[in-house]
N, CA and C of each residue as an Amber inpcrd file, in Angstrom:
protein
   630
 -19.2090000  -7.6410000   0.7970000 -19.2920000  -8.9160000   0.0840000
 -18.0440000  -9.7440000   0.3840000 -18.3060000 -11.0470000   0.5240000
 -17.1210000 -12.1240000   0.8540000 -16.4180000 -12.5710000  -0.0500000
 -15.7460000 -12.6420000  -0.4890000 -15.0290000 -13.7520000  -1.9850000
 -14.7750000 -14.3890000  -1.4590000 -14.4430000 -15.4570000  -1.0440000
 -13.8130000 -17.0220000  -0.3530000 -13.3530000 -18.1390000  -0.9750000
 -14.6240000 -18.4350000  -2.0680000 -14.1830000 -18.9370000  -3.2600000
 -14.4630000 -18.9050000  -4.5100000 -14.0680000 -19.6290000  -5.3010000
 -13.6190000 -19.6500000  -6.6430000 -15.0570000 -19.3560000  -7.3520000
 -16.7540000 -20.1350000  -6.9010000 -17.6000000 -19.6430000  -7.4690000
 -17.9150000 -18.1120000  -7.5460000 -17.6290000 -17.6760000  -6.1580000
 -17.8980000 -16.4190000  -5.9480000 -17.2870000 -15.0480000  -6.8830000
 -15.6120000 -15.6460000  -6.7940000 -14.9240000 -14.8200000  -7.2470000
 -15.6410000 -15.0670000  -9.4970000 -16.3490000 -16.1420000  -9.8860000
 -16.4800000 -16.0410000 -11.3630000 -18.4120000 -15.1570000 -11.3300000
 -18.6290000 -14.7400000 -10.0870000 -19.4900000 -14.6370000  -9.9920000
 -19.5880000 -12.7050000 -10.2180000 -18.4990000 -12.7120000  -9.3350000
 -18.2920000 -11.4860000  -9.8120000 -18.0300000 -10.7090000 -10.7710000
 -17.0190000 -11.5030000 -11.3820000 -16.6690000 -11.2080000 -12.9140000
 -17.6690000 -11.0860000 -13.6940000 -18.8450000 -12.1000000 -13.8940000
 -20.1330000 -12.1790000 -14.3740000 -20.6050000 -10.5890000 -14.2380000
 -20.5020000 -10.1500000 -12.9900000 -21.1990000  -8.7990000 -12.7130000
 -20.0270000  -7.6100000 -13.1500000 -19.0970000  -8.1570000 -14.0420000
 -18.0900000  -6.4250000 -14.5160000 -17.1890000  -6.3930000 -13.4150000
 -17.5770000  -7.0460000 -12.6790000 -16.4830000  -6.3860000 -11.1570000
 -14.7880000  -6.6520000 -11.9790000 -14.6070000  -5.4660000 -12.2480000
 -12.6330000  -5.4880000 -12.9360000 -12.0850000  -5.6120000 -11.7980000
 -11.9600000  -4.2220000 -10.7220000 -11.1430000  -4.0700000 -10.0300000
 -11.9520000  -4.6880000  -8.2850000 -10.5620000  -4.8690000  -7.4760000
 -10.9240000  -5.0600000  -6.3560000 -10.7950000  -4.8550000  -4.9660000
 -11.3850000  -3.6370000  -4.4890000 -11.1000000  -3.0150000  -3.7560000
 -11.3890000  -3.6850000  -1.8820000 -10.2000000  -3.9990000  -1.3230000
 -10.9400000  -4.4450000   0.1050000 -10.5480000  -3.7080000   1.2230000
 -11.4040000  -3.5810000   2.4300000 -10.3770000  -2.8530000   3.2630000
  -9.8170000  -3.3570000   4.3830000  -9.1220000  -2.5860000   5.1860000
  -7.9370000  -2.8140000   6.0160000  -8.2440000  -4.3020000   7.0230000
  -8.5190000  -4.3850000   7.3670000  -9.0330000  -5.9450000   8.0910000
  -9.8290000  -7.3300000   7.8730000  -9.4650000  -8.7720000   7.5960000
 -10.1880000  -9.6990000   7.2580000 -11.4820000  -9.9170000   8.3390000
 -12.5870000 -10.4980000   7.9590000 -14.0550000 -10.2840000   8.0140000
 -13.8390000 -10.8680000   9.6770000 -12.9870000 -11.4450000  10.0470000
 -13.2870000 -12.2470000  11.6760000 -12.4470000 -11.1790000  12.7720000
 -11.9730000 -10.1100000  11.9830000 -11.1040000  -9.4100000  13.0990000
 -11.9080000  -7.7080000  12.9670000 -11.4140000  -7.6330000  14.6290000
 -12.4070000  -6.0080000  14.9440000 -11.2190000  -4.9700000  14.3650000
 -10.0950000  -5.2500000  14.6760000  -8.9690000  -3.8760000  14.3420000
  -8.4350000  -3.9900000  13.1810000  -7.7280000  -2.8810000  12.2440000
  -6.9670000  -3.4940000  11.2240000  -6.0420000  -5.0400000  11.0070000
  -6.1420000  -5.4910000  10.3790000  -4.9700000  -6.0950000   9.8300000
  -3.6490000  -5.8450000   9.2150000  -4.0030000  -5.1560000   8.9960000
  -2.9460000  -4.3110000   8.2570000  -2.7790000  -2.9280000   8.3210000
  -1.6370000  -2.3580000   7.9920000  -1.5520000  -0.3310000   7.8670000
  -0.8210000  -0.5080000   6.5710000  -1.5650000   0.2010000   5.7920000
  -1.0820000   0.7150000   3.9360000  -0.9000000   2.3620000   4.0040000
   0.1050000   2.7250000   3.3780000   0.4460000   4.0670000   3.1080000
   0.1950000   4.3420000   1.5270000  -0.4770000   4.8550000   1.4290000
  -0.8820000   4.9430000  -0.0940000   0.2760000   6.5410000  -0.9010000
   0.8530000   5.9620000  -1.9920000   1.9060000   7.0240000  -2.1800000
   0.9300000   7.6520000  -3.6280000   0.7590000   8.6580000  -3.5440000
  -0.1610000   8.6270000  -4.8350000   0.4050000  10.3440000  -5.7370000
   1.3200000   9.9970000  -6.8850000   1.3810000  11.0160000  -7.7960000
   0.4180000  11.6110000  -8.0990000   0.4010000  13.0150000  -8.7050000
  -0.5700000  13.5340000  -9.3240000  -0.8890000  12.9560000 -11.0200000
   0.4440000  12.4310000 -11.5390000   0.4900000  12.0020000 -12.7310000
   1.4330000  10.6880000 -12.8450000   1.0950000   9.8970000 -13.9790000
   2.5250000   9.3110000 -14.1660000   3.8180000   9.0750000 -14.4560000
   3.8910000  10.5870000 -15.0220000   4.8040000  11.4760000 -15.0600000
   5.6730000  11.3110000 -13.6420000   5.2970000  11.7970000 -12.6800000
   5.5020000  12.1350000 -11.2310000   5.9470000  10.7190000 -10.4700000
   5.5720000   9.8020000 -11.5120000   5.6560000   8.3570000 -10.5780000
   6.9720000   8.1610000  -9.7930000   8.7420000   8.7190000 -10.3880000
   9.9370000   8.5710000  -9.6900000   9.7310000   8.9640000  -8.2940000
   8.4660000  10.2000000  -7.8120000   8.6100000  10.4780000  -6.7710000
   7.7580000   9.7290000  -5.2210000   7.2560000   8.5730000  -6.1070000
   6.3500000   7.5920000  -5.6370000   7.7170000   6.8640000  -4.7200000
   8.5820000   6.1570000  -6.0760000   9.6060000   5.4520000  -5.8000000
  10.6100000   6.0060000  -4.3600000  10.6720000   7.3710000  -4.6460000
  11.5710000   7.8980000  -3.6680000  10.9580000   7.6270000  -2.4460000
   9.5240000   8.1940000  -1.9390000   9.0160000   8.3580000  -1.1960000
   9.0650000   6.3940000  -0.4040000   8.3190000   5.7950000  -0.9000000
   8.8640000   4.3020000  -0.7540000  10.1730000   4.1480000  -0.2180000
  11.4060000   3.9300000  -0.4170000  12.8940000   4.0260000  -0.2300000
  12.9480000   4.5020000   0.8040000  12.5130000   5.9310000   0.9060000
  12.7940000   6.4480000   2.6720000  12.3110000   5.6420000   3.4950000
  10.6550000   5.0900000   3.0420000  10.2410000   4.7790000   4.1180000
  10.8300000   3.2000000   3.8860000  11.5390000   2.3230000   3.4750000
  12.0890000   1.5700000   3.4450000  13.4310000   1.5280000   4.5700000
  14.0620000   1.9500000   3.8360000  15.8580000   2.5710000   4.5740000
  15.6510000   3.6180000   5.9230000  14.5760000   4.3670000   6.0090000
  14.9770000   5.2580000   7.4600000  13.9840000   4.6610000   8.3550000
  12.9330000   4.2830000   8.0590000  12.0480000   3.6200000   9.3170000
  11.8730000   1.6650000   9.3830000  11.3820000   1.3600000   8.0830000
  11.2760000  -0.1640000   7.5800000  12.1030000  -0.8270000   8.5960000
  13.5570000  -0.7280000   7.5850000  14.7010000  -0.9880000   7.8630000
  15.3960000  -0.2690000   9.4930000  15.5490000   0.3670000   9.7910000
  15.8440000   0.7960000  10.9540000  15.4750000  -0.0880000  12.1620000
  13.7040000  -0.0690000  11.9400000  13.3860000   0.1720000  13.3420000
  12.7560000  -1.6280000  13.1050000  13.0750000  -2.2280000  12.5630000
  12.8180000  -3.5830000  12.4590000  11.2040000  -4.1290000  11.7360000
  10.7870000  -3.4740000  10.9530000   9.6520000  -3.7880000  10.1230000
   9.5920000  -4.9080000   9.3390000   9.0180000  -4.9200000   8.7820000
   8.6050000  -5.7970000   7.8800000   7.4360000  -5.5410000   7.1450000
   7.5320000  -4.9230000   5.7490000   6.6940000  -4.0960000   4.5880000
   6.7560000  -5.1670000   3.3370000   5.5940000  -5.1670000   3.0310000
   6.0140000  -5.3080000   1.3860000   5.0040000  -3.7680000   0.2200000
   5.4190000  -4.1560000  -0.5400000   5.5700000  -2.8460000  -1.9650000
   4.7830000  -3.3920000  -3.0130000   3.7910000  -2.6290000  -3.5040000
   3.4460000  -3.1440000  -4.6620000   2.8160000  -1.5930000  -5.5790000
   3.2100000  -1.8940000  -6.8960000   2.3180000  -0.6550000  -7.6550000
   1.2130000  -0.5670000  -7.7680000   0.7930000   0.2500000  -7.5340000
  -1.4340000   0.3840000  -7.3680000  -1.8770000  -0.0940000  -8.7580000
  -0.7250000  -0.2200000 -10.1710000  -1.5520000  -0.2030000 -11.3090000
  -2.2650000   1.0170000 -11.6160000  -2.3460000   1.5560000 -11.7620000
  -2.4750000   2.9700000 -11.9790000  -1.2920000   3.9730000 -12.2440000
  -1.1360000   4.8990000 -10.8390000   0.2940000   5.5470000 -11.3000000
   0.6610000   5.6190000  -9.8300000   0.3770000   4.7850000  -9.1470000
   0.9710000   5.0360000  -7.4880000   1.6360000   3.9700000  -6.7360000
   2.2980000   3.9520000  -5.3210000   2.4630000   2.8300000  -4.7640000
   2.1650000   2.4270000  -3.5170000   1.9170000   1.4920000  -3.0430000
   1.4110000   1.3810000  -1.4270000   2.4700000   0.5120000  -1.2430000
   2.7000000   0.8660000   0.4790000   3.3400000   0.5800000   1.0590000
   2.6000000  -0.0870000   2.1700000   2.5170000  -1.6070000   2.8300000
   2.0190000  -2.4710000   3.7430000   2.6100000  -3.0130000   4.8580000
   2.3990000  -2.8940000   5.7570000   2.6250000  -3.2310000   6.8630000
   1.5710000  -4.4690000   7.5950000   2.0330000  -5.6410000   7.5440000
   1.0550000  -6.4030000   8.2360000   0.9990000  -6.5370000   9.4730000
  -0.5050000  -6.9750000  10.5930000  -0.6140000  -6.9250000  11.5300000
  -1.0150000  -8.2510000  12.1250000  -0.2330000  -8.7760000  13.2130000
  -0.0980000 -10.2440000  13.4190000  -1.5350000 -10.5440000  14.6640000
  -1.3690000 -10.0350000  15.5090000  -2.3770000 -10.1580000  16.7740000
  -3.4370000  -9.9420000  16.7080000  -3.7590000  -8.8620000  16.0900000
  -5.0750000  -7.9640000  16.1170000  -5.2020000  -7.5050000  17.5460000
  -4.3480000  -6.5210000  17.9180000  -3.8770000  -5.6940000  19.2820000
  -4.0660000  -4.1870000  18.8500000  -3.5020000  -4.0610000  17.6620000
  -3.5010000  -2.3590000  17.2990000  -4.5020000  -2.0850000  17.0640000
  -5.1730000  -1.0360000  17.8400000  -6.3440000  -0.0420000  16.9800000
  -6.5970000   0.7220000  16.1230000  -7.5120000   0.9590000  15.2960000
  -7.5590000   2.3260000  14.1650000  -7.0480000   3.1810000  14.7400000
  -7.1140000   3.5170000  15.9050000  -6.6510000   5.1050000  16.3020000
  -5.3500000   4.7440000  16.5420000  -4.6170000   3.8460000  17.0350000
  -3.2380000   3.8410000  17.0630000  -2.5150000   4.0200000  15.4470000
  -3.0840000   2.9980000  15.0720000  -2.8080000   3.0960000  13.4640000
  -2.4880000   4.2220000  12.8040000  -3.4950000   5.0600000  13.0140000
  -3.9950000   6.5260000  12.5080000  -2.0890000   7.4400000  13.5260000
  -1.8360000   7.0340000  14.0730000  -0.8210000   7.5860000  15.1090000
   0.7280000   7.2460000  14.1480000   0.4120000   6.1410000  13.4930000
   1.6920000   5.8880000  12.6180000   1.5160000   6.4690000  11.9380000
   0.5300000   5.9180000  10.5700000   0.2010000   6.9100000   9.4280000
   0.5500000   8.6840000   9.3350000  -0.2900000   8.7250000  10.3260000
   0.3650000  10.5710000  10.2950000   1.6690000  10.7250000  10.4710000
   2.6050000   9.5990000  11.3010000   3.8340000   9.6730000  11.5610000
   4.5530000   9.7170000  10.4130000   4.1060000   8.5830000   9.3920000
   5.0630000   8.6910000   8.2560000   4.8700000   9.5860000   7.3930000
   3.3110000   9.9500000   7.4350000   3.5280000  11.4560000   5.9900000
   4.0650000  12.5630000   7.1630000   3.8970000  12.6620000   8.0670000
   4.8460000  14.1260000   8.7180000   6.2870000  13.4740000   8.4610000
   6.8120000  12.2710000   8.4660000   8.3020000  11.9660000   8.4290000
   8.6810000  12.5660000   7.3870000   7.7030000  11.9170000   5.7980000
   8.1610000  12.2530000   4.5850000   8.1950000  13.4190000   4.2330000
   7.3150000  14.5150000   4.9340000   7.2440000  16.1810000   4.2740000
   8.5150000  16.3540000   4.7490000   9.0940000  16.0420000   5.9670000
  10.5680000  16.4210000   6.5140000  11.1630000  16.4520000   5.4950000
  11.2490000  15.1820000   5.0850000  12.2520000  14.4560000   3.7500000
  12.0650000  15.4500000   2.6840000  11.3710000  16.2590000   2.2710000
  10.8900000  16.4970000   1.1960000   9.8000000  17.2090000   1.1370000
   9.7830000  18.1990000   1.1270000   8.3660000  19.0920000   1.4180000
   8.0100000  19.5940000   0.0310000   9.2250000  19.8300000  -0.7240000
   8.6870000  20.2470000  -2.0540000   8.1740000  19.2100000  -2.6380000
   8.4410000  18.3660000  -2.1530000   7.7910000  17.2900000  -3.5450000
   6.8030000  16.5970000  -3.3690000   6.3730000  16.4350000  -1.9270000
   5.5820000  15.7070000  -1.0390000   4.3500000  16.4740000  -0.6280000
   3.1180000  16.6390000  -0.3840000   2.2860000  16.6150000   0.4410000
   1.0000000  15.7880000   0.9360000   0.2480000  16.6020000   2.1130000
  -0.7090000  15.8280000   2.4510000  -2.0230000  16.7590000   2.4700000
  -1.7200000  17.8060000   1.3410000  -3.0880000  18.2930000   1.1830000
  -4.3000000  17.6990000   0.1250000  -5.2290000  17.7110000   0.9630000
  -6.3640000  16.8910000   0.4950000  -7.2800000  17.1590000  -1.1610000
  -6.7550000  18.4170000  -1.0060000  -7.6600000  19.4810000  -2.3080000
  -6.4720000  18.9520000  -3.4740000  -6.8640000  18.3440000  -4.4290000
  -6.2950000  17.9620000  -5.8530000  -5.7480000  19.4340000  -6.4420000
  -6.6610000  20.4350000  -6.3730000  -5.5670000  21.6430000  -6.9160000
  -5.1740000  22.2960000  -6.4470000  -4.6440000  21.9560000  -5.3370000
  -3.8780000  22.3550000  -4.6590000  -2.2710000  21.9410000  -4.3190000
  -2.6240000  20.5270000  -4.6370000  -1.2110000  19.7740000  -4.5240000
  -0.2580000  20.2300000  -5.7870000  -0.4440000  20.5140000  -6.7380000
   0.4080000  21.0910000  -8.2320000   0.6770000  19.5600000  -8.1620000
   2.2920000  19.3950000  -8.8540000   2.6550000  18.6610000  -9.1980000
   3.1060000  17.7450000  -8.0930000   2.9360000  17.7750000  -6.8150000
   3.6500000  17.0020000  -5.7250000   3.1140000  15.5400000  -5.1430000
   3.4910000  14.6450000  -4.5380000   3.0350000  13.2530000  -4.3560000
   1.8520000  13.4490000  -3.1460000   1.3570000  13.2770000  -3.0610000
   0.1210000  13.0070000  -2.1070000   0.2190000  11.8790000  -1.4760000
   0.7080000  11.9480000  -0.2170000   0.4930000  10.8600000   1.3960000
  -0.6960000  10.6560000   1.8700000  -1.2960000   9.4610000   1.1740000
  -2.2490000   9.8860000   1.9130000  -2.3070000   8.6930000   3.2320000
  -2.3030000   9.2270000   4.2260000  -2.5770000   8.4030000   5.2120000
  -4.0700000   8.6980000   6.1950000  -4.9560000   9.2210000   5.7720000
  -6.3710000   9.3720000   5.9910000  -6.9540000   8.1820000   5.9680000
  -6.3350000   8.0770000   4.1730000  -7.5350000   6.2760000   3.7140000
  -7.2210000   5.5300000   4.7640000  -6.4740000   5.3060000   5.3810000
  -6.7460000   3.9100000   6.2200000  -6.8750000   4.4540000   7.6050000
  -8.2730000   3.7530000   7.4200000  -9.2920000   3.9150000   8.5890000
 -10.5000000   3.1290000   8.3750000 -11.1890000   2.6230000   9.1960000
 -12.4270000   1.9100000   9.5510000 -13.1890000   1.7840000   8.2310000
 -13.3790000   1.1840000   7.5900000 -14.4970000   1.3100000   6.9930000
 -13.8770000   1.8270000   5.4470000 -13.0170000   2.2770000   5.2170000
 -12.2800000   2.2370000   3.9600000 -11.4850000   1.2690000   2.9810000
 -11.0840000   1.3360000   2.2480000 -10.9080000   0.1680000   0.7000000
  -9.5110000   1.2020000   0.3830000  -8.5130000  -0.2400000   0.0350000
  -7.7630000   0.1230000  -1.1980000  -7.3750000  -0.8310000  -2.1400000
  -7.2070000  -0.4650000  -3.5060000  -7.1540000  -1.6950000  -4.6630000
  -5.8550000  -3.0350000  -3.7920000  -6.9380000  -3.9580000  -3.9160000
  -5.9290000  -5.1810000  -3.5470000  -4.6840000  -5.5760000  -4.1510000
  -3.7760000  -6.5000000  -3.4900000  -3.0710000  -7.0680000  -4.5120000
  -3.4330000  -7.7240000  -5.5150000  -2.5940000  -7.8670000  -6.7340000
  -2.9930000  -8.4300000  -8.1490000  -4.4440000  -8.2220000  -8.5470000
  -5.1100000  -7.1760000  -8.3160000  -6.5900000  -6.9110000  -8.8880000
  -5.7250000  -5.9740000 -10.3160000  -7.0180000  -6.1070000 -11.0330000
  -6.6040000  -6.0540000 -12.4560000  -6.9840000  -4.2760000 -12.5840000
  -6.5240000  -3.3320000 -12.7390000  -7.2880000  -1.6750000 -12.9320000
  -8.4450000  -1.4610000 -13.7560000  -9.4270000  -0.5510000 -14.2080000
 -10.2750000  -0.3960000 -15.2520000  -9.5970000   0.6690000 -16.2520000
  -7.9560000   0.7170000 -16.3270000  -7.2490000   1.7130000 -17.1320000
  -7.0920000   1.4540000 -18.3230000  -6.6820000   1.8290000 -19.3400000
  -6.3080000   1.8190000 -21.0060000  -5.3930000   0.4760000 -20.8000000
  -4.3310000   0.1660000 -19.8280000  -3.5780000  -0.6340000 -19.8650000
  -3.9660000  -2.1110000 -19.1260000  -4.8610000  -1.7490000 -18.2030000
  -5.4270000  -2.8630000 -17.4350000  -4.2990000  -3.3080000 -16.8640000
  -3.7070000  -2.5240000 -15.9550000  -2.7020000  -2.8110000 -14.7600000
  -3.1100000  -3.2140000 -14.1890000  -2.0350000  -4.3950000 -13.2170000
  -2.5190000  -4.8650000 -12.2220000  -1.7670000  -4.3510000 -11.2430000
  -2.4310000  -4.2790000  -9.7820000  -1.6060000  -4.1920000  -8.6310000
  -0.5520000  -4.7680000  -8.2770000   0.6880000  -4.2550000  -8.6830000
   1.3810000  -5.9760000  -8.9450000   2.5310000  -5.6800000  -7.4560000
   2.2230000  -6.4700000  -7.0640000   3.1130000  -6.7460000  -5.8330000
   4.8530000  -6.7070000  -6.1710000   5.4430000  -6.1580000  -5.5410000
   7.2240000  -6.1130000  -6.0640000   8.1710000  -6.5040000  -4.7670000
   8.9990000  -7.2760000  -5.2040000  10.2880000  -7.0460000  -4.3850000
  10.7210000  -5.8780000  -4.0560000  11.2940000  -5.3030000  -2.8910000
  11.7960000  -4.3240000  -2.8790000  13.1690000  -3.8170000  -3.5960000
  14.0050000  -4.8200000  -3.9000000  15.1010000  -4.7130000  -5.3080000
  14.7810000  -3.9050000  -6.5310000  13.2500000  -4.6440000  -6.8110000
  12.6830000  -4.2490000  -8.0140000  11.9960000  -2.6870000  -8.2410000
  12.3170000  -2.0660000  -6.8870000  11.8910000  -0.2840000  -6.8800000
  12.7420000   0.4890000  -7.5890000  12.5050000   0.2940000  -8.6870000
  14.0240000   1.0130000  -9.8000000  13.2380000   2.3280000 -10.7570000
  14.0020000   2.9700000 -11.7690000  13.4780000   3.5510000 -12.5580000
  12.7470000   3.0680000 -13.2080000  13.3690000   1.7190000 -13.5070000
  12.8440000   0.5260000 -14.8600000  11.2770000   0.2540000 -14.5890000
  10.6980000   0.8380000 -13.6100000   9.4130000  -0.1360000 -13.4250000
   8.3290000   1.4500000 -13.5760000   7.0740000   1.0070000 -14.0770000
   5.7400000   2.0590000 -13.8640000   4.6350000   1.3160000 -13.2090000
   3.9350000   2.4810000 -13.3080000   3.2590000   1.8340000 -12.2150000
   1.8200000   1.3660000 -12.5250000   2.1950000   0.9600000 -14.0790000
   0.8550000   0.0310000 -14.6640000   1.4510000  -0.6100000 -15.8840000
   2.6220000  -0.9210000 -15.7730000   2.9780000  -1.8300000 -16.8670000
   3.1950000  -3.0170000 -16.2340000   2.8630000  -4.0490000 -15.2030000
   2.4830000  -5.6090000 -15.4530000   0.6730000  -5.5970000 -16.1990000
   1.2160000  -6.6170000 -17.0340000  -0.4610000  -6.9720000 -17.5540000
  -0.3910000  -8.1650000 -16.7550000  -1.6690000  -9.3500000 -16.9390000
  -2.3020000 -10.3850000 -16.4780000  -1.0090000 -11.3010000 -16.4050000
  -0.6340000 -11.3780000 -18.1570000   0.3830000 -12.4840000 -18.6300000
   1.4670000 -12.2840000 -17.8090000   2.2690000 -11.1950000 -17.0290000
   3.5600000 -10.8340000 -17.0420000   3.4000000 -10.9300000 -15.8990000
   2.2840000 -10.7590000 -14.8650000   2.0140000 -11.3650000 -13.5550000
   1.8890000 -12.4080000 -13.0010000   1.7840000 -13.6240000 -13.7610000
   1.0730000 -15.1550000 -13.8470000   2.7860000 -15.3360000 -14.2560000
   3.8960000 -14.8370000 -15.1420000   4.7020000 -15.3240000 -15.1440000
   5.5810000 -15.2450000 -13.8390000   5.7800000 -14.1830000 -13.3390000
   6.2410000 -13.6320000 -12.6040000   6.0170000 -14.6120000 -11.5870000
   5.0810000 -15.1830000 -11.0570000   4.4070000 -15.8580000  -9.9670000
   5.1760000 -16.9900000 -10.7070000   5.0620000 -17.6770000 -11.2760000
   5.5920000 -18.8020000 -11.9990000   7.0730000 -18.7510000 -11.8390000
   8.1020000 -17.8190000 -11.7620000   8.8980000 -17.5480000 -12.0130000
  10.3360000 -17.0520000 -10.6480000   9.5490000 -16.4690000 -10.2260000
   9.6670000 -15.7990000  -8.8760000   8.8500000 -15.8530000  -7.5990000
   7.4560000 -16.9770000  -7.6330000   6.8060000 -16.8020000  -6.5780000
   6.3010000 -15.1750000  -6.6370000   5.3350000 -15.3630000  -5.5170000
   4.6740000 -14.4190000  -4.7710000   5.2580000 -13.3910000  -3.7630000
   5.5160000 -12.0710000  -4.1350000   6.1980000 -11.5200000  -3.0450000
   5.8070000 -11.2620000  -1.7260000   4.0110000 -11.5380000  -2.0600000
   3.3500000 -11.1170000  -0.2980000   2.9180000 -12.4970000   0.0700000
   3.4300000 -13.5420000  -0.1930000   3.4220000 -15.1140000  -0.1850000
   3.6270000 -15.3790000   1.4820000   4.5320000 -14.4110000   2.2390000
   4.2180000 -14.3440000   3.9260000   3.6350000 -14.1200000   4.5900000
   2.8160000 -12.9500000   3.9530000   1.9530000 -11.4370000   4.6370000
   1.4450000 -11.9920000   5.8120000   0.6530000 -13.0770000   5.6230000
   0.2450000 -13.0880000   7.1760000   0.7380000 -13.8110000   8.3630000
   1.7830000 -14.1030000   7.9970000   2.7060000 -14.8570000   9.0140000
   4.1320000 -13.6370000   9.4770000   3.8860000 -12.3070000   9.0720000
   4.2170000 -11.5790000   9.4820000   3.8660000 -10.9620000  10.7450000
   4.8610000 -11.0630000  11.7710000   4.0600000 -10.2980000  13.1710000
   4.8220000  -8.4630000  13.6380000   4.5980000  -7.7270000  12.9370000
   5.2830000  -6.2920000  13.2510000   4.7120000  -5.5750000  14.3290000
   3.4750000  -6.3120000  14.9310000   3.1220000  -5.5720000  16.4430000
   4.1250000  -5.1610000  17.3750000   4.9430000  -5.4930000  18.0320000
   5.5880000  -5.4300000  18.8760000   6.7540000  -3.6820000  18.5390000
   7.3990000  -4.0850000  17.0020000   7.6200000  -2.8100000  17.1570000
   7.1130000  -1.3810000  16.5640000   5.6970000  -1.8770000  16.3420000
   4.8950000  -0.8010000  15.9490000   4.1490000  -0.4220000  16.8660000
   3.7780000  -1.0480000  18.4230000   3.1770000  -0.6330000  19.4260000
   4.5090000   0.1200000  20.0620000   5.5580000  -0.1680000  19.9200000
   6.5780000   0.7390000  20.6460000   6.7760000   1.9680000  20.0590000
   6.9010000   2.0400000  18.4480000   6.7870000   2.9600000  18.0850000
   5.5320000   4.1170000  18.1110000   4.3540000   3.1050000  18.4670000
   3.0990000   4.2460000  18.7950000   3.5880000   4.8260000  19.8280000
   3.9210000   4.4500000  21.1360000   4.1260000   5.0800000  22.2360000
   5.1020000   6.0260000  21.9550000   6.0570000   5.6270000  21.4380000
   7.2030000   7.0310000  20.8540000   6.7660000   7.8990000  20.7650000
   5.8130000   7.9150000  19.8950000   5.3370000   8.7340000  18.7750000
   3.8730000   9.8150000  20.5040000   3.3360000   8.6570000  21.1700000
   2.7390000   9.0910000  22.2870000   3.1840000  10.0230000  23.1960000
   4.1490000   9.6750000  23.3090000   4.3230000  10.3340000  24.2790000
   6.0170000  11.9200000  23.7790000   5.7870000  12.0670000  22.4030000
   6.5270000  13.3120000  22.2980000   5.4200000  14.5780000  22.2860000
């Protein structure tokens, strides 16, 4: 389904649609648009280790190797991490070549606290990488979509400053998001005038040819 505009989007609402899930590429392009790393606690309890996991990949790869990410809380109890894609040059399967790159980076970082096993009881208490979801044909909650939780979190997009203790990962409501925007602008207000191809095709080949 398209949302495009404003009838559409009250149209949905009409139909219950709370949350809004889209996936990795806009409707005119064949390859991703984007690569999301989905950081996902077992609880919200667990959420500091969301934060950590974020930070590395901020400070040892982001930052390093010349990226350009933005951060937002799933609203729920997790965080994704985005990478936008300028050309539409990268393929799912290259994609799929990072992704695994960064959850094998992060178990390095952290094996106790981190994994990428798929079975829920199996993980105990540890963060789940998942870098599977993004692939062809898969969804993850958008920015600023509202959750179907007790709290009705939204996905709320963050500065990377704002990755502190102080924050969870479903406490913006509607109001505190609309201010925020009012207040501070939009943090993914660039996203698509972001071009990170260049050193994410270098880094595929890195990653290719070890």
């Amino acid at each position: 389904m398209l949302c495009n505009n404003f009838e559409t989007f009250l149209w949905l609402g009409n139909q219950l649609a709370i949350e809004f899930h889209t996936p990795f590429r806009t409707i005119d392009k064949k390859f991703p648009t984007e690569v999301v790393i989905d950081l996902d606690p077992p609880t919200k309890a667990e959420f500091p280790l969301a934060i950590e996991a974020a930070l590395y990949l901020k400070e040892d790869i982001i930052d390093k190797l010349g990226l350009h990410a933005f951060v937002k809380v799933s609203g729920n109890r997790g965080i994704q991490v985005y990478f936008p894609l300028f050309g539409n040059r990268i393929t799912w399967n290259q994609t799929r070549k990072f992704t695994e790159f960064i959850a094998n980076y992060l178990l390095m970082k952290n094996d106790k606290h981190f994994t990428i096993e798929r079975l829920k009881k199996n993980r105990g208490h540890r963060l789940y990488v998942d870098y599977i979801q993004h692939a062809k044909g898969k969804t993850i909650i958008c920015p600023f979509s509202v959750r179907g939780n007790a709290n009705a979190g939204v996905a709320a997009p963050l500065e990377w400053d704002e990755l502190t203790d102080n924050i969870t990962p479903d406490g913006f409501s509607i109001d505190v998001v609309m201010k925020r925007i009012e207040g501070k602008g939009n943090p993914f207000a660039s996203f698509f005038q972001v071009d990170n191809d260049g050193p994410l095709q270098e880094m595929i080949r890195f990653i290719k040819d070890k």
